[in-house]
C-alpha positions as a Markdown table, in Angstrom:
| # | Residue | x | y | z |
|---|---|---|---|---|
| 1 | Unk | 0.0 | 0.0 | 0.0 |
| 2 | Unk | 3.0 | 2.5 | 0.3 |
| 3 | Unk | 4.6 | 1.9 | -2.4 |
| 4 | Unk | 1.2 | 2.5 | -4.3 |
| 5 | Unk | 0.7 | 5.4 | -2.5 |
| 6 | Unk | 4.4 | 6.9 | -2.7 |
| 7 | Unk | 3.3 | 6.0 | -7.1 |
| 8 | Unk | 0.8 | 7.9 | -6.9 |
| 9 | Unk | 2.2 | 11.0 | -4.6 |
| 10 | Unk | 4.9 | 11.2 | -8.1 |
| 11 | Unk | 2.2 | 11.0 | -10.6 |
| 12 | Unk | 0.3 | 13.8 | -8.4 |
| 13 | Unk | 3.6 | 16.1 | -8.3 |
| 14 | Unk | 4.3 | 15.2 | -12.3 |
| 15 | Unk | 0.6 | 16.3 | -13.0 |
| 16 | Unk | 1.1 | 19.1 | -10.8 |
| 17 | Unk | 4.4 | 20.3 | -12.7 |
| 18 | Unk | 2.2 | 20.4 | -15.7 |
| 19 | Unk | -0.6 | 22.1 | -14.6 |
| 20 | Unk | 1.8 | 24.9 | -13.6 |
| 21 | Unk | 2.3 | 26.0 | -17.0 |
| 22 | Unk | -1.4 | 26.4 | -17.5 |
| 23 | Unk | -3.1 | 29.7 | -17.7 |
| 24 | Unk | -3.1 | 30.4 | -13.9 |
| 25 | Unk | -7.0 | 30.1 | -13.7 |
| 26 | Unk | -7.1 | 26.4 | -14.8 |
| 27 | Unk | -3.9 | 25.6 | -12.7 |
| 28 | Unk | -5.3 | 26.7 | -9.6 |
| 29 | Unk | -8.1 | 25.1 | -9.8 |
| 30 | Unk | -6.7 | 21.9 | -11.0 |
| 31 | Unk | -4.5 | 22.3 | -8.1 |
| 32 | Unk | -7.3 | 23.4 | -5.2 |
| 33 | Unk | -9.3 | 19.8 | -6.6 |
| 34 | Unk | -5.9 | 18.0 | -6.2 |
| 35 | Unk | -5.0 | 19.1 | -2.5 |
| 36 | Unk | -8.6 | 18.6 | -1.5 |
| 37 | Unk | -8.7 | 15.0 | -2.9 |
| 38 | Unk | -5.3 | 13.9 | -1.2 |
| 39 | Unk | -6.5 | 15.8 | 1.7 |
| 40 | Unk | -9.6 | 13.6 | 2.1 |
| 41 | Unk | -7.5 | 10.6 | 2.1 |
| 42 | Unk | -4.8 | 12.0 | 4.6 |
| 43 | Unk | -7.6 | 13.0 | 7.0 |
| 44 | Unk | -9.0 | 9.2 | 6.6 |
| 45 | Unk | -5.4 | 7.8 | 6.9 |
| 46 | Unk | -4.7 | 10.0 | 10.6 |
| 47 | Unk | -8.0 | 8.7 | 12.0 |
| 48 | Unk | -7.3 | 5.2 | 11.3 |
| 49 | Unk | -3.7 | 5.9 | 12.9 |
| 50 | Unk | -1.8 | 4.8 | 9.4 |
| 51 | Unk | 1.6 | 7.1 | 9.9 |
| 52 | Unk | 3.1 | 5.9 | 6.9 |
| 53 | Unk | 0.5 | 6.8 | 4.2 |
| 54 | Unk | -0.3 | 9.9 | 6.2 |
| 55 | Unk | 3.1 | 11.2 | 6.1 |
| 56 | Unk | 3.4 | 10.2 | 2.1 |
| 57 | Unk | 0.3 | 12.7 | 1.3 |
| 58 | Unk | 1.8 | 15.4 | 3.3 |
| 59 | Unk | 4.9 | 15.2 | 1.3 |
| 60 | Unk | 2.7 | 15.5 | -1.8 |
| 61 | Unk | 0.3 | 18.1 | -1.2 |
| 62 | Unk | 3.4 | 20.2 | 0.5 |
| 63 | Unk | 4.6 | 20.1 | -3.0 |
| 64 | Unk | 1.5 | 22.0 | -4.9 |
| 65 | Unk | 2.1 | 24.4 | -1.8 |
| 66 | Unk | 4.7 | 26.7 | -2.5 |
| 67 | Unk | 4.7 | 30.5 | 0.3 |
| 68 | Unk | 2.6 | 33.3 | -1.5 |
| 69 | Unk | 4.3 | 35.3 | -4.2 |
| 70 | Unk | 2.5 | 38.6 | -2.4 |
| 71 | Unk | 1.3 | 39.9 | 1.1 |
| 72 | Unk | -2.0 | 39.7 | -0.9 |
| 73 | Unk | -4.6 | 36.9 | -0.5 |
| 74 | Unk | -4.0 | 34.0 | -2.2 |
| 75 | Unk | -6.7 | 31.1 | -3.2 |
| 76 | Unk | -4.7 | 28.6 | -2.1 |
| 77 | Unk | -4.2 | 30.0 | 1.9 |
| 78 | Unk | -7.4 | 27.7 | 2.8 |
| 79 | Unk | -5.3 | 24.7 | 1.5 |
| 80 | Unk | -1.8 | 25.8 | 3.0 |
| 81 | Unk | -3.8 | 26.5 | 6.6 |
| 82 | Unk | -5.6 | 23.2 | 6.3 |
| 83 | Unk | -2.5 | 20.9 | 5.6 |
| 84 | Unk | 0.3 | 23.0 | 8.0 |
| 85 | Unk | -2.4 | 22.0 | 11.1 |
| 86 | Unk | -2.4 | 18.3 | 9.9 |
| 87 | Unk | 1.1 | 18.3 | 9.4 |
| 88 | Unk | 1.9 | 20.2 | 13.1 |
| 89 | Unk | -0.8 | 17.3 | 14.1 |
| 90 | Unk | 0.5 | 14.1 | 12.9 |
| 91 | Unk | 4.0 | 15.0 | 14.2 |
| 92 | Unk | 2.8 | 16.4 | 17.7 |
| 93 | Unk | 0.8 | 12.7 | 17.7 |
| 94 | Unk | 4.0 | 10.9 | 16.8 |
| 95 | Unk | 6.5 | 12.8 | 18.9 |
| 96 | Unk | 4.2 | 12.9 | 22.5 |
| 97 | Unk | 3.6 | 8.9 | 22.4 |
| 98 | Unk | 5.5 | 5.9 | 21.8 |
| 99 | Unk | 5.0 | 5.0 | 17.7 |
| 100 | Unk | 6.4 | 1.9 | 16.6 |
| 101 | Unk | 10.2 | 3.2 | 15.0 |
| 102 | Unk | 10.1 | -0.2 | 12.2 |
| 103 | Unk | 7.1 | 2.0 | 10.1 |
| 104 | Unk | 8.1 | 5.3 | 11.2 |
| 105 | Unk | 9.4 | 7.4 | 8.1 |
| 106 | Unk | 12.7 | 8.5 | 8.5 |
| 107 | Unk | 12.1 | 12.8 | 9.5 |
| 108 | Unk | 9.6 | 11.8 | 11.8 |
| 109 | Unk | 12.2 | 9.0 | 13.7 |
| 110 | Unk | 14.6 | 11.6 | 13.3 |
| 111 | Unk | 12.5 | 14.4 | 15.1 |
| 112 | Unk | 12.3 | 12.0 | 18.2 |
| 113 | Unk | 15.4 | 12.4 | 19.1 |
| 114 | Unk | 14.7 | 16.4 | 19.6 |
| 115 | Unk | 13.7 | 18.0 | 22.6 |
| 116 | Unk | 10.3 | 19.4 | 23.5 |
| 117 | Unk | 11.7 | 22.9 | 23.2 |
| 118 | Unk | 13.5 | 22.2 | 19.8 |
| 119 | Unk | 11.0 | 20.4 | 18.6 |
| 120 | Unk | 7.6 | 23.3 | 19.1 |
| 121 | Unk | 10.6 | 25.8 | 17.9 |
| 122 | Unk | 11.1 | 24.2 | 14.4 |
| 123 | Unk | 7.5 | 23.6 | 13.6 |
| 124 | Unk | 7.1 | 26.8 | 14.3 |
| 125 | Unk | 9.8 | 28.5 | 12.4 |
| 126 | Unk | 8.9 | 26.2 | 9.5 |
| 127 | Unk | 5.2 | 27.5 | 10.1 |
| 128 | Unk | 6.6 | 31.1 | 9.5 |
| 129 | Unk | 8.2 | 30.2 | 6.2 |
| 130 | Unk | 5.6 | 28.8 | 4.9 |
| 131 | Unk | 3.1 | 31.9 | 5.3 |
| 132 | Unk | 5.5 | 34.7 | 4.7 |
| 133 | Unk | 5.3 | 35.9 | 0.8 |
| 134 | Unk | 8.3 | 34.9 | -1.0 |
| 135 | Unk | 8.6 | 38.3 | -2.5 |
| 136 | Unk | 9.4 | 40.2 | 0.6 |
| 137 | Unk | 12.9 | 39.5 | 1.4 |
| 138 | Unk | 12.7 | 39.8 | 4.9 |
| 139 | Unk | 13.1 | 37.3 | 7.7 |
| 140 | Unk | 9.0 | 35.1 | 8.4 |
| 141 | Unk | 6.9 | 37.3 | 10.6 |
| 142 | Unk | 4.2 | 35.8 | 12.7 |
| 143 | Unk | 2.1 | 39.0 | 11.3 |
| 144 | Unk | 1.5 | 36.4 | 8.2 |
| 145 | Unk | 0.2 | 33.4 | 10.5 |
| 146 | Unk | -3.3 | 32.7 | 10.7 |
| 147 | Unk | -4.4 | 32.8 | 14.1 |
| 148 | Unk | -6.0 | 29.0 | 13.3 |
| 149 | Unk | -1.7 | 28.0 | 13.0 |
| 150 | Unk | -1.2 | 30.1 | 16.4 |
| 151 | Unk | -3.8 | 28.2 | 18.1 |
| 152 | Unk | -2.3 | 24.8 | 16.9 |
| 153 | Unk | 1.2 | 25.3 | 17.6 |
| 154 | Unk | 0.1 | 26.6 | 21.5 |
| 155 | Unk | -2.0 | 23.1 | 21.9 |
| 156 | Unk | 1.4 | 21.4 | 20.6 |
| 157 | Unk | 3.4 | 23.3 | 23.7 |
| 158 | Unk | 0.9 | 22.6 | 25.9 |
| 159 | Unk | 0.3 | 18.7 | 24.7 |
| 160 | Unk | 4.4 | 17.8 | 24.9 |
| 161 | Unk | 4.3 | 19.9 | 28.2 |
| 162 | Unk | 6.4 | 23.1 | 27.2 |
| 163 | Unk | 3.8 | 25.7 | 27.8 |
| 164 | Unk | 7.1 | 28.3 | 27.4 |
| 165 | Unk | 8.0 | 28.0 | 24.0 |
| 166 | Unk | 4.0 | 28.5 | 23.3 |
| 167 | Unk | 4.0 | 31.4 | 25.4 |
| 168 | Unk | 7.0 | 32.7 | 22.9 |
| 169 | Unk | 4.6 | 32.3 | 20.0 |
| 170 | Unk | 1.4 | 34.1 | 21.4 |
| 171 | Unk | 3.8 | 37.1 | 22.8 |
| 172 | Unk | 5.1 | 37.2 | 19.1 |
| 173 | Unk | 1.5 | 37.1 | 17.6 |
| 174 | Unk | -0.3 | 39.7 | 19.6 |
| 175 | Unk | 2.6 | 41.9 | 19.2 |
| 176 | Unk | 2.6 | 41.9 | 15.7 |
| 177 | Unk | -1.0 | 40.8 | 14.7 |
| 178 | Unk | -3.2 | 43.5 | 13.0 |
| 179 | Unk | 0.0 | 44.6 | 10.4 |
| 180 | Unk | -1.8 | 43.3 | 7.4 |
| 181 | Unk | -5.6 | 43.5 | 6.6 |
| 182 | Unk | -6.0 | 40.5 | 4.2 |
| 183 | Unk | -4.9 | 38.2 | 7.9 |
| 184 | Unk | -7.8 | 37.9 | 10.2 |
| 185 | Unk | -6.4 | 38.9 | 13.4 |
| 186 | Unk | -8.4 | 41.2 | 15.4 |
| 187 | Unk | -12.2 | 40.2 | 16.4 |
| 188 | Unk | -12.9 | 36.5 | 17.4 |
| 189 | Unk | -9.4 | 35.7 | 15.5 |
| 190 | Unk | -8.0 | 37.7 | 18.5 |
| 191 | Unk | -10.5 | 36.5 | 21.3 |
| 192 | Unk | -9.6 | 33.3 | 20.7 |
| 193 | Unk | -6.0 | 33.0 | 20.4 |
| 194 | Unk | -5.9 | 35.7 | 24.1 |
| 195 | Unk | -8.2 | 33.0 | 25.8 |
| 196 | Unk | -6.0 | 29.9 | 25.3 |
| 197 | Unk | -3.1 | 32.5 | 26.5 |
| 198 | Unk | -4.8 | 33.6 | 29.6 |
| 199 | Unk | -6.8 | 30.3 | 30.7 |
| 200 | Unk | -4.0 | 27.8 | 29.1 |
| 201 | Unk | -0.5 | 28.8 | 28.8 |
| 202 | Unk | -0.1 | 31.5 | 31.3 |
| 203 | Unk | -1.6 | 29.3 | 33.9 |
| 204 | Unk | 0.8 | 25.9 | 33.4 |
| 205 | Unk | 3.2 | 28.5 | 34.1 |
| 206 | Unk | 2.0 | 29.9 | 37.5 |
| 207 | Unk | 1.8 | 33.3 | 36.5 |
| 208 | Unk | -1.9 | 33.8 | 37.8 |
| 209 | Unk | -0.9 | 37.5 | 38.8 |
| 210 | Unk | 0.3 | 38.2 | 35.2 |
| 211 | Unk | -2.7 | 37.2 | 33.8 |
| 212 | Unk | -4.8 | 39.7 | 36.2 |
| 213 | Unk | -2.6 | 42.8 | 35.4 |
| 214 | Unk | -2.6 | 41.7 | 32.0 |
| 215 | Unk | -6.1 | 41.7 | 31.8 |
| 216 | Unk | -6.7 | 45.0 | 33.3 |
| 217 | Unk | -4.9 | 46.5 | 31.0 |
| 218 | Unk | -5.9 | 44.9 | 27.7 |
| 219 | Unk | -8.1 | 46.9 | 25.6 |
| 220 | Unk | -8.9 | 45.5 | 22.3 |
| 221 | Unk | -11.8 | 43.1 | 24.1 |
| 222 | Unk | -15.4 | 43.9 | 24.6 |
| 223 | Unk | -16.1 | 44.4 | 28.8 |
| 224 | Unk | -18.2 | 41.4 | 28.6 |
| 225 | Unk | -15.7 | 39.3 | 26.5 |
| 226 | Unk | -12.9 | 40.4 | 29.6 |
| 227 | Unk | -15.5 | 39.8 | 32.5 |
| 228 | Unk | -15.8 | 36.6 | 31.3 |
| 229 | Unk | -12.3 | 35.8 | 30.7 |
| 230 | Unk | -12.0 | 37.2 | 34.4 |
| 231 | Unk | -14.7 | 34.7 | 35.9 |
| 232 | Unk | -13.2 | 31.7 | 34.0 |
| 233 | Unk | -9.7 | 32.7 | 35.4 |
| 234 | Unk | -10.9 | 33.5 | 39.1 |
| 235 | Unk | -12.7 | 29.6 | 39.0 |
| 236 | Unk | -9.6 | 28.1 | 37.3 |
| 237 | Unk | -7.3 | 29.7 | 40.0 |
| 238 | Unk | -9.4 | 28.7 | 43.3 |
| 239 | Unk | -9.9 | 25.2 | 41.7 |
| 240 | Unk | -6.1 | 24.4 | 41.4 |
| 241 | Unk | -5.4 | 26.4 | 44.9 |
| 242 | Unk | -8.2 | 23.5 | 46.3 |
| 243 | Unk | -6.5 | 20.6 | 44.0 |
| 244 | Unk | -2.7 | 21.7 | 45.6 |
| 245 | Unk | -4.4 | 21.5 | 49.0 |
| 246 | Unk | -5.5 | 18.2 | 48.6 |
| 247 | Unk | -2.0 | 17.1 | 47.3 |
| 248 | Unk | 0.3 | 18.3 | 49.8 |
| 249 | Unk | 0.2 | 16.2 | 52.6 |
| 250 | Unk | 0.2 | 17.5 | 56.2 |
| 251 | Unk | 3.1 | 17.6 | 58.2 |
| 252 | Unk | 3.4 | 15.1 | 60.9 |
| 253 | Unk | 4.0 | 16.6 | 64.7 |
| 254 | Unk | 7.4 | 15.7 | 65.6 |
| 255 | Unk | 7.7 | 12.9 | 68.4 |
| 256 | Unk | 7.8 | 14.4 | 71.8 |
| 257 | Unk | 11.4 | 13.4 | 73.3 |
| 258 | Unk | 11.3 | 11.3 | 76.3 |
| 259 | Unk | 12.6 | 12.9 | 79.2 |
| 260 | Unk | 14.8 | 11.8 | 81.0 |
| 261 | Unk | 15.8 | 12.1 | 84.6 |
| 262 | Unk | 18.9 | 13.8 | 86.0 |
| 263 | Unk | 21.8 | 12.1 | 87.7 |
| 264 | Unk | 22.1 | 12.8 | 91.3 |
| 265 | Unk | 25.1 | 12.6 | 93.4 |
| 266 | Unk | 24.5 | 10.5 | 96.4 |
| 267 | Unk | 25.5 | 12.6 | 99.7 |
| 268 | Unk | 26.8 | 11.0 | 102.7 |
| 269 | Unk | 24.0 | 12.0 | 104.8 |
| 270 | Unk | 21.4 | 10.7 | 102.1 |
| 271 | Unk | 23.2 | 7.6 | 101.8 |
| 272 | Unk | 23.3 | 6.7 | 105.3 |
| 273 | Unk | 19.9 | 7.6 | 105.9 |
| 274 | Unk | 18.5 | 5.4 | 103.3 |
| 275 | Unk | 20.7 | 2.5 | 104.0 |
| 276 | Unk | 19.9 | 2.5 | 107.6 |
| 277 | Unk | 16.3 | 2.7 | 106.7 |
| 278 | Unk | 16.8 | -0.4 | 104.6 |
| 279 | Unk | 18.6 | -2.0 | 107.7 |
| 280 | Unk | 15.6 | -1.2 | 109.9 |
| 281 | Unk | 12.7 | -3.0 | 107.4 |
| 282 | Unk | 15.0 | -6.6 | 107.0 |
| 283 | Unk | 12.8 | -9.4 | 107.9 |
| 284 | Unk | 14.6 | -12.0 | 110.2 |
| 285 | Unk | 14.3 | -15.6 | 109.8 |
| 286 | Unk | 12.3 | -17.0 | 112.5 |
| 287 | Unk | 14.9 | -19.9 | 113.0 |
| 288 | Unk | 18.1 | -19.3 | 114.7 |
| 289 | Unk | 20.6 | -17.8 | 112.7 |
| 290 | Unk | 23.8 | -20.5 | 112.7 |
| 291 | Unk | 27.3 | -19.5 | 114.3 |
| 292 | Unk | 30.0 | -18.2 | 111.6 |
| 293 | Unk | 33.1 | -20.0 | 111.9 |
| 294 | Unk | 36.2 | -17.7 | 111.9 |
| 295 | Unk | 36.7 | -18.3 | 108.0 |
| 296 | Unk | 33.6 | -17.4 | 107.4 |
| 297 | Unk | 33.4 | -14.3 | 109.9 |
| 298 | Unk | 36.6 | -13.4 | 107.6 |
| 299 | Unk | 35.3 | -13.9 | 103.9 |
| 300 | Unk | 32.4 | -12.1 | 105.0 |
| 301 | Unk | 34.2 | -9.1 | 106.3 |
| 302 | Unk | 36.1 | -9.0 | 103.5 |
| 303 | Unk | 33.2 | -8.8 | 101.2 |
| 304 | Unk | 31.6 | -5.9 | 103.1 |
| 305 | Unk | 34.3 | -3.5 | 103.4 |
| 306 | Unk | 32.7 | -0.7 | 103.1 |
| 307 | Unk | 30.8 | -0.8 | 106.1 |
| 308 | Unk | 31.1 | -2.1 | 109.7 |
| 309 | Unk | 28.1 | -3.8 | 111.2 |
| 310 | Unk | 27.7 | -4.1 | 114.9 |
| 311 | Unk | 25.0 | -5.4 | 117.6 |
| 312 | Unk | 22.7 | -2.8 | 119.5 |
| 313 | Unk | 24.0 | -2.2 | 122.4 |
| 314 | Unk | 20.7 | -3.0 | 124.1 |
| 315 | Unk | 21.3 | -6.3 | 123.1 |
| 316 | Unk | 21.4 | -8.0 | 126.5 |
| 317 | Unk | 17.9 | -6.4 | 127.4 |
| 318 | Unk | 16.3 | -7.3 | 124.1 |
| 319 | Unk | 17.1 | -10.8 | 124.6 |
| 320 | Unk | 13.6 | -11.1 | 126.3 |
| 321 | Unk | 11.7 | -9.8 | 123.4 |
| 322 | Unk | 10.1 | -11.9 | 120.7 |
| 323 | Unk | 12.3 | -13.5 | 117.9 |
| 324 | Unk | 10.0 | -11.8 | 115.1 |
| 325 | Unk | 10.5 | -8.4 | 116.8 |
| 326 | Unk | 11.8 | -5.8 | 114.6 |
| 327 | Unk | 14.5 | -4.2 | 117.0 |
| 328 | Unk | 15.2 | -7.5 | 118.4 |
| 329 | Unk | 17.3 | -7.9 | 114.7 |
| 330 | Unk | 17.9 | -3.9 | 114.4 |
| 331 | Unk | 21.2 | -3.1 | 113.0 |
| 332 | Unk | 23.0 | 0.0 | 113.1 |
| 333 | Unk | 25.6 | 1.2 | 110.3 |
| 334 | Unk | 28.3 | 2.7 | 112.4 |
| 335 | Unk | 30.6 | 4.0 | 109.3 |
| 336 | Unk | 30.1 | 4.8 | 106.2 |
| 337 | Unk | 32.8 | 6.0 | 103.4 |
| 338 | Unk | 32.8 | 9.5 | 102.6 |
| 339 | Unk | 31.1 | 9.2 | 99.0 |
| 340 | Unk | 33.5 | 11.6 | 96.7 |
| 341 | Unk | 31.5 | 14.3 | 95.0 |
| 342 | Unk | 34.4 | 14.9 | 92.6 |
| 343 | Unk | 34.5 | 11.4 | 91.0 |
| 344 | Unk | 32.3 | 12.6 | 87.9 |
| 345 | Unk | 34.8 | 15.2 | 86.7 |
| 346 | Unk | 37.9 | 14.1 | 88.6 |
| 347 | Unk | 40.9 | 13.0 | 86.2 |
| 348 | Unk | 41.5 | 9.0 | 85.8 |
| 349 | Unk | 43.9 | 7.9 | 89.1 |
| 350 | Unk | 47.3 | 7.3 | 88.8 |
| 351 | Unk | 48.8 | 4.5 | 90.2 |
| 352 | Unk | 49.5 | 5.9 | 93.7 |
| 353 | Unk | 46.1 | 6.4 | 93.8 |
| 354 | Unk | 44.7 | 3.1 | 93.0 |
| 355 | Unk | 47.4 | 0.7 | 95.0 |
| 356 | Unk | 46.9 | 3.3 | 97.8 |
| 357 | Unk | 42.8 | 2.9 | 97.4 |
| 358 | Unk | 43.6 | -1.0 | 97.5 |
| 359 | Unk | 45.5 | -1.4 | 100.7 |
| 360 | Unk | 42.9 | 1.4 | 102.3 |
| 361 | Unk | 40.2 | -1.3 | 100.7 |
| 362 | Unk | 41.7 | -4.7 | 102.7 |
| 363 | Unk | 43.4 | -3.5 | 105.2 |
| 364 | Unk | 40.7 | -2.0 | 107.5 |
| 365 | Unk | 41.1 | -2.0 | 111.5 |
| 366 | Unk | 39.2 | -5.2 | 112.0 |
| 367 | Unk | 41.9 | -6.6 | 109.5 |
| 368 | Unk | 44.3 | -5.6 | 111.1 |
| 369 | Unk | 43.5 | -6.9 | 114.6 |
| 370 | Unk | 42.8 | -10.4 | 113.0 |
| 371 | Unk | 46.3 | -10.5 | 111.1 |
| 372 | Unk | 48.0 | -8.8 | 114.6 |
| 373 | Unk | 46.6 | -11.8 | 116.5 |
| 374 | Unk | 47.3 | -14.8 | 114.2 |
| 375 | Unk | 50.9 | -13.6 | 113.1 |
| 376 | Unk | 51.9 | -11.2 | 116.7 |
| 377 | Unk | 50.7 | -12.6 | 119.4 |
| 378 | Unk | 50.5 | -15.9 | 118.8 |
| 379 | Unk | 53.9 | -17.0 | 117.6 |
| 380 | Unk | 55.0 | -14.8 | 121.1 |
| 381 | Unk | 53.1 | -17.0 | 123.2 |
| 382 | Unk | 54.7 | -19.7 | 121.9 |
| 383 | Unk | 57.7 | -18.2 | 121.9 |
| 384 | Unk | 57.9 | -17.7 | 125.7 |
| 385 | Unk | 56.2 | -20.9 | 126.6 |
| 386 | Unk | 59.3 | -22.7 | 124.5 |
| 387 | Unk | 61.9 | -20.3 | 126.3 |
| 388 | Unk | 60.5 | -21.8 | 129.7 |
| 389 | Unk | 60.7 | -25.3 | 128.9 |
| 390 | Unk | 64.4 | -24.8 | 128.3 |
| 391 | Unk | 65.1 | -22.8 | 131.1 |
| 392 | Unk | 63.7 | -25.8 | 133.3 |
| 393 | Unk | 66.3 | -28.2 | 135.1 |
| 394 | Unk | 66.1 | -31.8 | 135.5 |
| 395 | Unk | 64.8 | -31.2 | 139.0 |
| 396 | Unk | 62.2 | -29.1 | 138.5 |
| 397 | Unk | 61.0 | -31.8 | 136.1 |
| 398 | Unk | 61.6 | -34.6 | 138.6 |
| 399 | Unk | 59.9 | -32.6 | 141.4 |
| 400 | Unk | 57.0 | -31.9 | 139.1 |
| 401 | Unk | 56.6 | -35.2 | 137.8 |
């Protein structure tokens, strides 16, 4: 079906070639029932999504459609208008979606590899050329462009989302539109293409306060054409305030922290207090507590050094008193270490500190009246009672025996 197509597209251009050298009556209209014929089957070929055959008509009716000679009007602008929004179409289709690249035609694979901004840019510069009479040696003005091209070329931006470059082309057409009568440009022309501006392009770009001053000072609009205009902008503005309210989530509260508690220094007067009130709650067994041997008296002085427990000295008269009887098993703390307040920001000990700090931890007085009896005055006791069996004679021992 291409190749028949592409056959045909040739015999079209051939016929066309021909036709040129016509009287210019005849030519034009052999060449207005051309273009409309192809375009008939390029619209059908777009709807049913045929690329291909599309693109091959385009090429041939671009070919009858050479700019106007003069800024004049021309019988074939309803053709060129027609066929540039098809064209602008067709590749906007192709170029914002994902074709399959084993049909594609070559310029359109090739204009995928563009970007959004290059790509709006060259349709429209190629948009420009196309309108601007070939006579006027001049660079293409949009004052040429039918606002129906403007319109198309701002849906483009807006579809590939690149609502910048289609600002760029309305800026350019209202600042220029107007220059030549024979381009319909003021009037609905103008209404239409300043709507899409102010309710399409301007807004995608967030310049809502722009569009307000613009409006109040524009002047070419009827008051009720710019009331409305305001109205539809005022909805359009509160509804995409509502819709960003809805989006942005709501900030979570941040955790409360967990407090937590100061550490105290224990003083020696607190300490004491609390331990001794300890001491004063101990339950006692009710059975008789069993007799510590002298080892064991020892190993469990050693493992509470830090404090010296001792009997009530009402002992004797308490002996009379129930066995369950709190004071009967009352205890009193008689020392206590001085707790030292500087430990928390005092440097690390030296080693004079800490062998010092171990002989004051195992050699306390009770210690050292254990160790001064077994290794004093013990082996002097049996020191003198050895020196008085030698000094004995062999009488005394006969006498005593």
């Amino acid at each position: 079906m291409p190749t028949a197509t592409t056959t045909m597209a040739t015999a079209t251009v051939s016929t066309s070639d021909k036709l040129l050298h016509k009287p210019t009556s005849k030519s034009s209209s052999t060449t207005e029932a051309t273009l409309q014929s192809l375009y008939n089957r390029a619209a059908r070929a777009f709807l049913h999504r045929d690329v291909a055959i599309t693109f091959t008509l385009l090429n041939a009716a671009f070919a009858l459609l050479p700019p106007p000679l003069a800024p004049s009007p021309d019988p074939l602008d309803v053709h060129r208008r027609k066929w540039d929004i098809l064209r602008i179409t067709l590749e906007t289709t192709v170029f914002s979606s994902t074709p399959d690249l084993v049909d594609l035609p070559q310029p359109l694979r090739e204009s995928l590899l563009l970007s959004p901004q290059s790509f709006i840019s060259n349709l429209y510069a190629r948009s420009l050329a196309l309108f601007t009479p070939s006579s006027l040696y001049r660079k293409p003005s949009s004052a040429f462009l039918p606002h129906q091209i403007v319109i198309t070329l701002i849906a483009s931006s807006i579809k590939i989302d690149c609502p910048n470059i289609g600002r760029e082309i309305t800026e350019d057409w209202l600042s220029k539109h107007g220059q030549h009568d024979f381009v319909p440009s003021t009037g609905e022309p103008y209404h239409k293409v300043l709507e899409l501006y102010c309710l399409h392009v301007l807004p995608r770009l967030g310049e809502w306060e722009y569009v307000k001053e613009f409006l109040s000072y524009e002047n070419e609009l009827s008051s009720d054409a710019r009331r409305e205009l305001h109205l539809a902008l005022e909805a359009q503005h509160a509804q995409a305030l509502e819709s960003t309210k809805r989006e942005t989530p709501k900030p979570e509260p941040p955790p409360s922290p967990i407090p937590i508690p100061p550490l105290r220094s224990l003083s020696p007067a607190s300490s004491s207090s609390s331990l001794s009130t300890t001491s004063t709650r101990t339950a006692v067994p009710a059975s008789p507590r069993p007799k510590l041997t002298r080892q064991q008296s020892a190993s469990s002085t050693s493992a509470v050094s830090d404090v010296t427990v001792t009997r009530s000295p009402r002992h004797g008269h308490n002996q009379s008193m129930p066995r369950g009887s709190s004071s009967a098993s009352a205890v009193r703390i008689s020392h206590l270490p001085p707790v030292d307040h500087n430990l928390a920001t005092a440097q690390p000990p030296t080693s004079l500190a800490l062998i010092r700090s171990y002989f004051n931890h195992c050699f306390t007085a009770n210690r050292i009246a254990t160790l001064s009896v077994l290794f004093f005055l013990i082996p002097l006791l049996s020191l003198i009672l050895r020196r008085r069996q030698r000094l004995e004679t062999p009488a005394d021992l006969v006498r005593r025996r």
